[in-house]
N, C-alpha and C positions, 0 to 999 in steps of 0.2 A: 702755381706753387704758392702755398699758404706765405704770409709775414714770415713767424719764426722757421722757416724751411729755407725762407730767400736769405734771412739772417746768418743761417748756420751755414746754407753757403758760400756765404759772404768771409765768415768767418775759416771755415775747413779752405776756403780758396787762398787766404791772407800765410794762411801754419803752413800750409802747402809749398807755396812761394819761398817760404824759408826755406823746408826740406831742400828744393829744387828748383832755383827759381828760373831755370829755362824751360820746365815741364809745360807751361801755358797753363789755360784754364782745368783748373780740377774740379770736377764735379763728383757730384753721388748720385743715384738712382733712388728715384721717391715712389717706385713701382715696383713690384716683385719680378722679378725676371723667370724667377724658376730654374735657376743655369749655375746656384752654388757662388755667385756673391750677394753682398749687403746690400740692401736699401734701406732707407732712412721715414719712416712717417711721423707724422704730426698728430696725436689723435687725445683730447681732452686734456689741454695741458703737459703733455710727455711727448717724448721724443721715443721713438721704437727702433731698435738697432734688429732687425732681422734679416738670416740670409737663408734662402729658399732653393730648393732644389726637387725639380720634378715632382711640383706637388707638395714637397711635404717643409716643413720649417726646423734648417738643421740647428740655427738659432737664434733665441730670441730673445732679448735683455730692454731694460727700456728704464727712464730715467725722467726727471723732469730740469735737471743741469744740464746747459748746454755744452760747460766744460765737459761733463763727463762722457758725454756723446764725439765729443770731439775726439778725447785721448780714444775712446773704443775705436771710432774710426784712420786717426793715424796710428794706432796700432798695428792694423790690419794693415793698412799701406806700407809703412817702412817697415813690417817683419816680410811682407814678398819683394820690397826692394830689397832688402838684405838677402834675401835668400836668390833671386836674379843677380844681386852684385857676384854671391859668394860661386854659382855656377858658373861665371864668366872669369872669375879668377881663382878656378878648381886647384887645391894642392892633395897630392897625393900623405896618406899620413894622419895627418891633424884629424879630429872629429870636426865632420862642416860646421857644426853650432857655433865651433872659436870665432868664424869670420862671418857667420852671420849675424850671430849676436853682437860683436865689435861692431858693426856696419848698423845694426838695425838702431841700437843705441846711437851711436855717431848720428845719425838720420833722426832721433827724435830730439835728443840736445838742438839741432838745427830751431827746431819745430817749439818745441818749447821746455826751459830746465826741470820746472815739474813735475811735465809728463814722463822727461829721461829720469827723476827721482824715482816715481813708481814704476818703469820700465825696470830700472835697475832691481828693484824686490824683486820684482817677478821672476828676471833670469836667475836673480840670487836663488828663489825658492822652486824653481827649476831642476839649476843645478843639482843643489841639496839631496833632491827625488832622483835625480838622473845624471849623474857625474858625467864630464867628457870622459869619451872613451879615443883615446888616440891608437893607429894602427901604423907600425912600420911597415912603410911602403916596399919595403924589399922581402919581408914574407915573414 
């Protein structure tokens, strides 16, 4: 693994720790897998955030901050930890976004206040587009 690739995960291991810190070692994948998650390369100065699936590249963003590599990738981590919290503590009713988005935020505050700054636009400009839709559980 290149310098900045040992760096960043030096660094995605430390934000990690916060999130969770009995998770143990968090790593990233610095090789394509092909299997629908991220990997992380090094290539002329930038950082490349892509996730690949069967051949083809479902996405691919790329940066020369390493901060900003970081929030793309706990993003991606504490929104499927949110969404694993929110399945294990399913309510019947609610739109699942209330508790996943509460948890997914809670989990990047951990991680860093920043990141939960622009987290929060995001769900804000989310919302906006896509309102909760809540459903009485009784019909």
């Amino acid at each position: 693994m290149i310098d900045e690739l040992k760096s960043l995960q030096s660094e995605y291991n430390a934000l990690c720790q916060r999130v969770e810190p009995s998770g143990g070692e968090y790593t990233f994948l610095t090789e394509r897998e092909d299997v629908g998650v991220p990997h992380v390369e090094f290539i002329d100065g930038e950082y490349h955030y892509i996730v690949t699936e069967r051949g083809l590249d479902l996405e691919s963003r790329s940066t020369a901050d390493s901060s900003e590599i970081l929030y793309w990738m706990l993003y991606d981590l504490t929104f499927w930890m949110g969404v694993a919290y929110e399945f294990k503590n399913r309510v019947d009713g609610p739109d699942v976004r209330r508790v996943i988005f509460a948890h997914w935020l809670d989990l990047m505050k951990k991680a860093d206040l920043a990141y939960a700054d622009r987290l929060k636009i995001h769900i804000a400009e989310t919302l906006a587009k896509n309102p909760f839709v809540d459903h009485d559980p009784l019909g």
